[in-house]
C-alpha positions, 0 to 999 in steps of 0.5 A: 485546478479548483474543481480538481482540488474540490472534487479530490477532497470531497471523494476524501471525506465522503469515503473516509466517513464511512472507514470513521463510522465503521471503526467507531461503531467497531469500537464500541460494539464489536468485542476485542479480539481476544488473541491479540494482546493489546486488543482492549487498551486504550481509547479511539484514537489509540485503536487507529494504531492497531497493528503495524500501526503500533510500530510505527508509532513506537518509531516515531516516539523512541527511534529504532532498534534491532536485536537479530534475535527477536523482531525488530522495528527496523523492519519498518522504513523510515519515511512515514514515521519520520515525517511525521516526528518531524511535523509534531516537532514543529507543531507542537501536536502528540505524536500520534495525531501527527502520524494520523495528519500525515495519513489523511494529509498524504490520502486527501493529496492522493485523492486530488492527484488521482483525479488530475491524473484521470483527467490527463490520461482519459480526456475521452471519458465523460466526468461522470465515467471518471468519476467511478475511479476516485470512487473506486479508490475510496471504496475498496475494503482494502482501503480503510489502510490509508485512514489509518497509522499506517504508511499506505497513504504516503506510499500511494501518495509518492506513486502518484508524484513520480507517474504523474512527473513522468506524464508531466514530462518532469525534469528527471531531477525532480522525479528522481527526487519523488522516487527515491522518497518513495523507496524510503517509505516502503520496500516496494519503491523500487517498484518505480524504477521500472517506469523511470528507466522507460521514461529514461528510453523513451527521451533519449535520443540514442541508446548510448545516451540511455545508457549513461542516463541510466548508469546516472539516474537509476542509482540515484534513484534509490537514495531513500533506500541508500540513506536507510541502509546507511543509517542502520551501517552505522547505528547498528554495525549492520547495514542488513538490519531490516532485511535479517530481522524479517526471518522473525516475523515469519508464519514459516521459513522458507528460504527464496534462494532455494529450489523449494522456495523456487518451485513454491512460488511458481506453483503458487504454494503460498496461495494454495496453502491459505485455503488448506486445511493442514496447512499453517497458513490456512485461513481458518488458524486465524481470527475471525475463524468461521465467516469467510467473508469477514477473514482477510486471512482468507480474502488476501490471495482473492484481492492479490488475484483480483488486482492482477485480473484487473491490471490485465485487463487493463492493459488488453483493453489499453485502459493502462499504458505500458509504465502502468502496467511495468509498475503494476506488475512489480508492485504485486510480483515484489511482494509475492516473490520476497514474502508471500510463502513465509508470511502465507499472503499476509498483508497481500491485499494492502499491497495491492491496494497501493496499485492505483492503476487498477483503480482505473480499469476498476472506473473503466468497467464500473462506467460500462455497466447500468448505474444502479448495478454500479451504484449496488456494486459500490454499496457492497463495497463501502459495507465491507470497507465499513465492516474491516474498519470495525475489525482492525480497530478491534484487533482482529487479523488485519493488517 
């Protein structure tokens, strides 16, 4: 457990190191984005906060709020802001460095439980072979979320609690307990439902005893949405709030339940759309509009793609079990399905980057390959991790 919690905290520090020099060097180099209108103000720490961010800090300072004509904060679940409201108020600390500390608490304890669980799941590997997929979490561009005021962390940090209790074979109070946390962290908890009712097949004895299990278990399960819906019933008269005021944070209106909105996601409209030109959602609309390379408008349905190929494969090789692959799955198709065409990809690569699974085949194939074209490979990783981190602290589109 002690070279576990070492190794755990040393890839948290090491990698998070470059996301800190990157955005301090973003900071005081990089210009302002000059269309985002809070860009300029503020000091370092401040930066941290840039987009949802700031949301979640005005949260955890004045509460919620909703009016069904504009953007709402009720669009932001409850989890993260509130635990961290809870810990400024019993340390004493400003709200915004108690939002950070549960940030970087939460990724230092993801960080220890990613390699406990490696550990438990691929005995065959060398420590060294293992050691690519800690390495991999904290190298991915995309990551530079999880240092940041934003929800990532803990929401990856619940993932790993409840996978972990189902290995460990918990008892299905306690993982029922992590999985309804992690349905008041983010909408894509109720991703975990589908490795709990595995679980729940796989230790019952007979299907009638499934069955009431099920009945029993995946309700409750969802406590954390339950109390968020029943918080918004009586605060705002509008159990819905946080699912009405999203038609205002859309790029376009699309509607799911249409046989448009159908036939745009199996056509794969919304990642089509980014990368034309007459499109509102092409990623060139959005800054910083000429270097692909450094437009996550223009990388979201790449890392989307990327970490569906990579949870594929995993699953083909038998690098990922089936509860892995069923909470993969959800957590990309979630997204996909109820935002990806009115957002345009927005935020698809975050998404993505919550699905640890992928880290594994990422250790997988890195380890089969010759150590110095790993050790380029994750080079140009951290480069770009360091460069999105200079990026979003200056405001530019990514969030």
């Amino acid at each position: 457990m002690l070279k576990d919690l070492q190794a755990g905290f040393t890839y948290y520090y090491v990698t998070s190191l470059v996301v800190l020099l990157g955005a301090l060097f973003g900071f005081s180099f990089v210009a302002p984005c000059k269309e985002a209108p809070t860009s300029g103000t503020g000091d370092f720490v401040d930066a941290l906060f840039a987009w949802d961010g700031r949301w979640y800090r005005g949260i955890a300072t004045e509460g919620y709020s909703f009016d069904a004509h504009e953007r709402s904060n009720v669009a932001f679940y409850p989890a993260y802001p509130g635990v961290s409201a809870a810990l400024s108020w019993i340390s004493g600390l400003q709200l915004r460095y108690s939002l950070l500390l549960v940030s970087h608490g939460s990724l230092a304890a993801a960080f220890v439980l990613l390699v406990r669980y490696a550990r438990l799941r691929f005995p065959e590997m060398s420590d060294e072979a293992r050691d690519y997929i800690p390495v991999c979490f904290g190298l991915l561009p995309t990551t530079y979320f999880f240092r940041m005021g934003y929800s990532e962390s803990l929401f990856v940090l619940l993932l790993l609690m409840a996978m972990w209790g189902i290995e460990r074979r918990w008892r299905t109070v306690w993982i029922v307990f992590v999985v309804g946390a992690a349905t008041a962290c983010r909408a894509v908890g109720v991703a975990l439902l589908a490795p709990l009712a595995m679980h729940l097949w796989e230790t019952s004895r007979t299907r009638t005893a499934f069955t009431l299990r099920s009945a029993v278990w995946l309700p409750l399960a969802c406590w954390g949405l339950a109390a968020w819906v029943a918080y918004q019933a009586v605060e705002f008269g509008e159990p819905w709030a946080f699912i009405q005021t999203q038609q205002h944070w859309s790029t376009r209106q699309t509607s799911l339940f249409s046989w448009d909105g159908i036939a745009a996601l199996l056509s794969f409209r919304p990642i089509r759309s980014v990368y034309d030109p007459a499109s509102p959602c092409y990623w060139g609309n959005f800054p910083p509009r000429d270097n692909p390379a450094f437009n996550l408008m223009f990388a979201n349905p790449i890392y989307f793609l990327g970490t569906a190929a990579l949870v594929v494969a995993g699953r083909a090789k038998g690098w990922l079990s089936n509860r892995e692959t069923a909470l993969s799955a959800a957590l990309l198709l979630i997204p996909y399905v109820l935002q990806a065409d009115r957002a345009c990809m927005a935020a698809e690569a975050r998404y993505a980057s919550s699905v640890f699974p992928a880290y594994f085949v990422m250790g997988h194939l890195l380890a089969r390959l010759p150590g110095a074209l790993a050790g380029v490979l994750l080079g140009l990783s951290a480069t770009f991790l360091a460069i999105y981190s200079a990026l979003f602290v200056r405001w530019y589109w990514f969030y």
